[in-house]
C-alpha positions as CSV (number, residue, x, y, z in Angstrom):
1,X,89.3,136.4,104.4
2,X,88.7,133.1,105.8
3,X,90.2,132.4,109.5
4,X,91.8,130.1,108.1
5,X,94.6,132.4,106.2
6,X,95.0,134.6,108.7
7,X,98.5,132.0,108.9
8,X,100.4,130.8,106.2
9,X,98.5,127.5,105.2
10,X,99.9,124.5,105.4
11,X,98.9,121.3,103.7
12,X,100.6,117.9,102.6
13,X,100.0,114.3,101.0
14,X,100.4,110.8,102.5
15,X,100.8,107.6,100.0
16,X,103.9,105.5,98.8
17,X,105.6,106.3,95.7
18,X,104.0,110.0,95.1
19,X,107.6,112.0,94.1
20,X,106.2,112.6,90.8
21,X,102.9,114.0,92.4
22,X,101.5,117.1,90.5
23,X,98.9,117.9,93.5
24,X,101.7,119.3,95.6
25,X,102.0,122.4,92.5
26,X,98.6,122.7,91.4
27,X,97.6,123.8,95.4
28,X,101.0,126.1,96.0
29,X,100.3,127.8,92.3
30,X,96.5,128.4,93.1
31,X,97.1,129.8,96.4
32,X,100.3,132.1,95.4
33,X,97.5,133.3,92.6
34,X,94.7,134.2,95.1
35,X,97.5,136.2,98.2
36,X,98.3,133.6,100.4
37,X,100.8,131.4,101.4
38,X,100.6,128.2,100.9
39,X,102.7,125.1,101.7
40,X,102.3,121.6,100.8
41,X,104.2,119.0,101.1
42,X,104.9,115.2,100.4
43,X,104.6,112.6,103.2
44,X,105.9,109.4,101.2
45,X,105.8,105.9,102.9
46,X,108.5,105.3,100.4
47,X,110.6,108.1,101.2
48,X,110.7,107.6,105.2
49,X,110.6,103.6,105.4
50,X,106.6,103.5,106.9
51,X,103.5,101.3,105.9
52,X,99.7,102.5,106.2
53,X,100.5,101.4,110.2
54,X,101.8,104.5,110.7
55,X,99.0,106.5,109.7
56,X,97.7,106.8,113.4
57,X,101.3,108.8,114.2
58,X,101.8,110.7,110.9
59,X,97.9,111.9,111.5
60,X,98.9,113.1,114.8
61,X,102.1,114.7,113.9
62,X,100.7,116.1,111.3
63,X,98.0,117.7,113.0
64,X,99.7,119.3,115.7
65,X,102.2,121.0,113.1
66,X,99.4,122.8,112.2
67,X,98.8,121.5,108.9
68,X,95.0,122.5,107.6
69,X,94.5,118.7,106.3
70,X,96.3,116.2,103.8
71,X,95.4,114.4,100.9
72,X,95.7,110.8,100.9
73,X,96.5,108.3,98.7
74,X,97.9,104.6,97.7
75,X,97.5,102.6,100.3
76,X,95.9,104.6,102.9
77,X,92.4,105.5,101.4
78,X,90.8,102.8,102.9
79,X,93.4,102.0,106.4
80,X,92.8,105.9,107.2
81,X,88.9,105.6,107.9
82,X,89.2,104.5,111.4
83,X,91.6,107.6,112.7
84,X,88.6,110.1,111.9
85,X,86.0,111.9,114.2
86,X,83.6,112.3,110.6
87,X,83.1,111.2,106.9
88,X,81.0,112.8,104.5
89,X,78.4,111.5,102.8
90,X,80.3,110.2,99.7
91,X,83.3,108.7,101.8
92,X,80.8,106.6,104.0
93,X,79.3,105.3,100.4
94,X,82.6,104.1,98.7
95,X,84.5,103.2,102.0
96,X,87.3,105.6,100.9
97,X,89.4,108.8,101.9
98,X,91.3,110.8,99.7
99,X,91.2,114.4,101.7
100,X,91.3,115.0,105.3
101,X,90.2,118.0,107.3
102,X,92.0,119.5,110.8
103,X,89.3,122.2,112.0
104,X,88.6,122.9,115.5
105,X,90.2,119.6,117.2
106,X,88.4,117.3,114.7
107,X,89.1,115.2,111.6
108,X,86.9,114.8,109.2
109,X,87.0,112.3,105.9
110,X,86.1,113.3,102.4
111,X,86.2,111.8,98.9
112,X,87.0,115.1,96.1
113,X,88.1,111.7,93.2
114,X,84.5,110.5,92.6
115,X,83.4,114.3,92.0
116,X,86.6,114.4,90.0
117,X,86.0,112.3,87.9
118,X,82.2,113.6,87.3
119,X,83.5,117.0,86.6
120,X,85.9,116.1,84.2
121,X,83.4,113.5,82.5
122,X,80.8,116.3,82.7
123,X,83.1,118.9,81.2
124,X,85.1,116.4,78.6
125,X,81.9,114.3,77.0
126,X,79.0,116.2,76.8
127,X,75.9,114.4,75.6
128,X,77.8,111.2,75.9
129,X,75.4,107.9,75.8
130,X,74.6,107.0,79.5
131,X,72.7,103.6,78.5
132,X,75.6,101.3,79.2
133,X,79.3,101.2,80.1
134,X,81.6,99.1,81.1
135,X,84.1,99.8,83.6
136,X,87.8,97.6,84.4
137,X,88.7,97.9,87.4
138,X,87.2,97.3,90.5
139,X,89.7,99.1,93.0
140,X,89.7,102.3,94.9
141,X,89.7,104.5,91.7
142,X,87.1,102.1,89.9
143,X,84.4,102.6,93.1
144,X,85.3,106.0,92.8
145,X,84.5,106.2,88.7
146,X,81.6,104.2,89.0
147,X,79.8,106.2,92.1
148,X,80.5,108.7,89.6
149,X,78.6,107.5,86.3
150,X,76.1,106.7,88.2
151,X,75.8,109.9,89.5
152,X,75.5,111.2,86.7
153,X,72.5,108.9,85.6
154,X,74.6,106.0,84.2
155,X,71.4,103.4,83.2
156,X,73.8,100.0,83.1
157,X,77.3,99.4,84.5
158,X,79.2,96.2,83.9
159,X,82.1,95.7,86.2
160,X,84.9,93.6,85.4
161,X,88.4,93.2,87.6
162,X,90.9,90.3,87.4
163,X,89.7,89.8,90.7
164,X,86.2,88.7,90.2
165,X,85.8,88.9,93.8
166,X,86.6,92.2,93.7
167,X,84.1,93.3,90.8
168,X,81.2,91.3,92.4
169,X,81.8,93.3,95.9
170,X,81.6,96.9,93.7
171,X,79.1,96.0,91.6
172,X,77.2,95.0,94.8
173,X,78.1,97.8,96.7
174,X,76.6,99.7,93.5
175,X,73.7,98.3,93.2
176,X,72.3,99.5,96.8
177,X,73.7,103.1,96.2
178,X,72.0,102.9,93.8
179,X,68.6,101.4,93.0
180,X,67.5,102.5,89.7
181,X,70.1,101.2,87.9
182,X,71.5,97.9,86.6
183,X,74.9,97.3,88.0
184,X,76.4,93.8,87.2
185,X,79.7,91.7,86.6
186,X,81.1,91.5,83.1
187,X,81.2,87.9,82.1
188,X,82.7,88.5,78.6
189,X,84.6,91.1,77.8
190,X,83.8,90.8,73.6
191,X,80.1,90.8,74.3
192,X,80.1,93.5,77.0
193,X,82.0,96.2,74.5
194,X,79.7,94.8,71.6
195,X,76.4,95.9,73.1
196,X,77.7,98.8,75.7
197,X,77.9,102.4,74.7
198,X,81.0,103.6,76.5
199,X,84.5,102.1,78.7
200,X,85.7,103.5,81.5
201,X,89.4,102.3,82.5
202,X,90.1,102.5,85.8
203,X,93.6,100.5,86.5
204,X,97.0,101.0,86.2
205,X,97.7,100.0,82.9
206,X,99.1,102.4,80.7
207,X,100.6,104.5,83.4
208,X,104.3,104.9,82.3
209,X,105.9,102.2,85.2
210,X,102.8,99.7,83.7
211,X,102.6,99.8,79.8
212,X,100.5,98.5,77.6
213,X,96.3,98.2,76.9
214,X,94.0,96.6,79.2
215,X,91.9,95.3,76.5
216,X,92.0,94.4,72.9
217,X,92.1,97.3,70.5
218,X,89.7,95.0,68.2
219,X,87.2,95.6,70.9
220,X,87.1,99.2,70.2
221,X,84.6,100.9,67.9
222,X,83.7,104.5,66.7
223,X,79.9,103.8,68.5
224,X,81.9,104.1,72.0
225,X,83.0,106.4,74.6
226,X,86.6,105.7,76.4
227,X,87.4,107.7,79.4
228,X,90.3,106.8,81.1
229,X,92.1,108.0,84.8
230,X,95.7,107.3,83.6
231,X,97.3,111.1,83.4
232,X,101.0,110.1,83.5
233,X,100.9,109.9,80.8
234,X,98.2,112.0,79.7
235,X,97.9,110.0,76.0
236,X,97.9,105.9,77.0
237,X,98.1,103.0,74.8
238,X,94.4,103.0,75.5
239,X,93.6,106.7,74.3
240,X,95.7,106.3,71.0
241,X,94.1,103.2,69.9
242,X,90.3,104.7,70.7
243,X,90.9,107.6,68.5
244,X,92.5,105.4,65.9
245,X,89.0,103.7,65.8
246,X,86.8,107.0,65.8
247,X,86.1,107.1,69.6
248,X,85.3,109.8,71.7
249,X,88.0,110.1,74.4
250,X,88.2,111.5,77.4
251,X,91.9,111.6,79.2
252,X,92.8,111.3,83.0
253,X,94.1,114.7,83.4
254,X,90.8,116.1,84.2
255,X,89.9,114.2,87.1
256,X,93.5,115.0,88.9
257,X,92.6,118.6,88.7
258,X,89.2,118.7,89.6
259,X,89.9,116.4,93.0
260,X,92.3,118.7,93.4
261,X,90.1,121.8,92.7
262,X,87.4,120.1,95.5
263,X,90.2,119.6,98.0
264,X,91.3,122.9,97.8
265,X,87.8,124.2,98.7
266,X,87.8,122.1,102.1
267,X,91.1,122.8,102.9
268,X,91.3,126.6,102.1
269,X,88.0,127.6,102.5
270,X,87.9,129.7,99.1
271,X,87.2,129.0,95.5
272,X,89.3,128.0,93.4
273,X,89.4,129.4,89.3
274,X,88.9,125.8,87.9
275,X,90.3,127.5,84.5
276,X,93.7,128.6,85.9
277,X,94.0,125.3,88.0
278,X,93.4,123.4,84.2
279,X,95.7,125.8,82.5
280,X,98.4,124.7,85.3
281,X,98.1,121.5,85.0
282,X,98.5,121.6,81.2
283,X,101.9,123.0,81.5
284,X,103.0,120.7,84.1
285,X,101.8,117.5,82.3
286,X,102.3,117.8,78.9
């Protein structure tokens, strides 16, 4: 057994707004399933009136109650960077945090979404057309989606975001991880679905607080892929209206378990059963 259970294990997750988390019972459930106790718990800036500022003091706190490492979230991925001794690989490349590690006095920074998200697109659309995609969003989720895809040999991603700024930095930031493929802005949206082979949606829309579809349904077509990171709920505005038009479709759920699944490795030390963490989350989301 890892050194690490020789104690109940403790874990937790810092963000605003995260009551309706599903993390917090996809962790407890694996461990109970595997022996071991397991305790994780909620640290919402919501709940106990604090901004991303207070990071520095929930870290600390947080640390010397013993807790094995947190996930992090909304709006702390990027603010958290600076309060750790280490980043792997894939958090240096997208400037982003979403698990942190206690061990031996030290603090180190991982990113388990992008792999999520590669897992799930992996698992979900097999043999899916990697020529072209485009991706909305440009946000912590989109750099996340697109390190992702282009892991996984993506040829050409177009980036558009309301904030053009914002897509031009990504794209950008793409483009050097990434040399061997084309990574630009989306001018037009029309013309970048017309001659693209999949869409990857990577905002807010169509989460149940933010209704609605982040593009025109016309724009759809049975020659694309649509993947999307929405999983509350797990069938969006988006996912209804691609099927309606003969799409392949790939839903949001999978990437919540699978960053999930990869932060449970770092902070346990043990493997999870991916199937059983799936079969979980099924239950709790639908």
């Amino acid at each position: 057994m890892s050194e690490i259970l020789l104690k109940p294990l403790k874990a937790g997750l810092i963000g605003a707004g995260i009551q309706a988390s599903l993390t917090p019972a996809m962790h407890m459930r694996e461990g109970e399933a595997q022996g071991f106790s397991y305790d994780y718990e909620l640290i919402d800036l919501s709940q106990i009136d604090a901004t991303a500022a207070d990071l520095p003091r929930l870290l600390d706190k947080a640390e010397a109650r013993g807790l094995a490492g947190l996930n992090i979230t909304y709006p702390c991925k990027q603010s958290v960077i600076p309060h750790l001794d280490e980043l792997s690989p894939q958090a240096r490349d997208l400037g982003a945090v979403n698990t942190v590690v206690f061990r031996n006095g030290r603090r180190s920074g991982h990113n388990t979404d992008w792999w999520g998200f590669a897992e799930s697109f992996r698992r979900g659309l097999p043999q899916a057309d990697l020529s072209s995609a485009l991706q909305l969003g440009a946000g912590g989720a989109g750099a996340a989606t697109a390190y992702a895809l282009l892991s996984l040999g993506l040829e050409k991603l177009l980036v558009f975001d309301r904030e053009k700024e914002r897509a031009a930095a990504l794209a950008q930031t793409m483009a050097a991880l990434f040399p061997n493929a084309t990574v630009d802005v989306a001018g037009d949206l029309a013309h970048a679905m017309q001659t693209g082979a999949g869409l990857v949606h990577a905002t807010p829309t169509g989460m149940a607080k933010y209704p609605g579809m982040p593009l025109p349904a016309d724009l759809l077509d049975r020659q694309h892929w649509v993947a999307e990171i929405v999983y509350f709920p797990l069938e969006t505005e988006l996912l209804r209206a691609a099927k309606r038009a003969g799409c392949r479709t790939l839903d949001g759920g999978g990437m919540a378990v699978f960053q999930a699944v990869d932060a449970f490795r770092l902070f346990t030390g043990r493997e999870p059963d991916v199937d059983r963490m799936l079969a979980h989350f099924n239950t709790l989301a639908r």
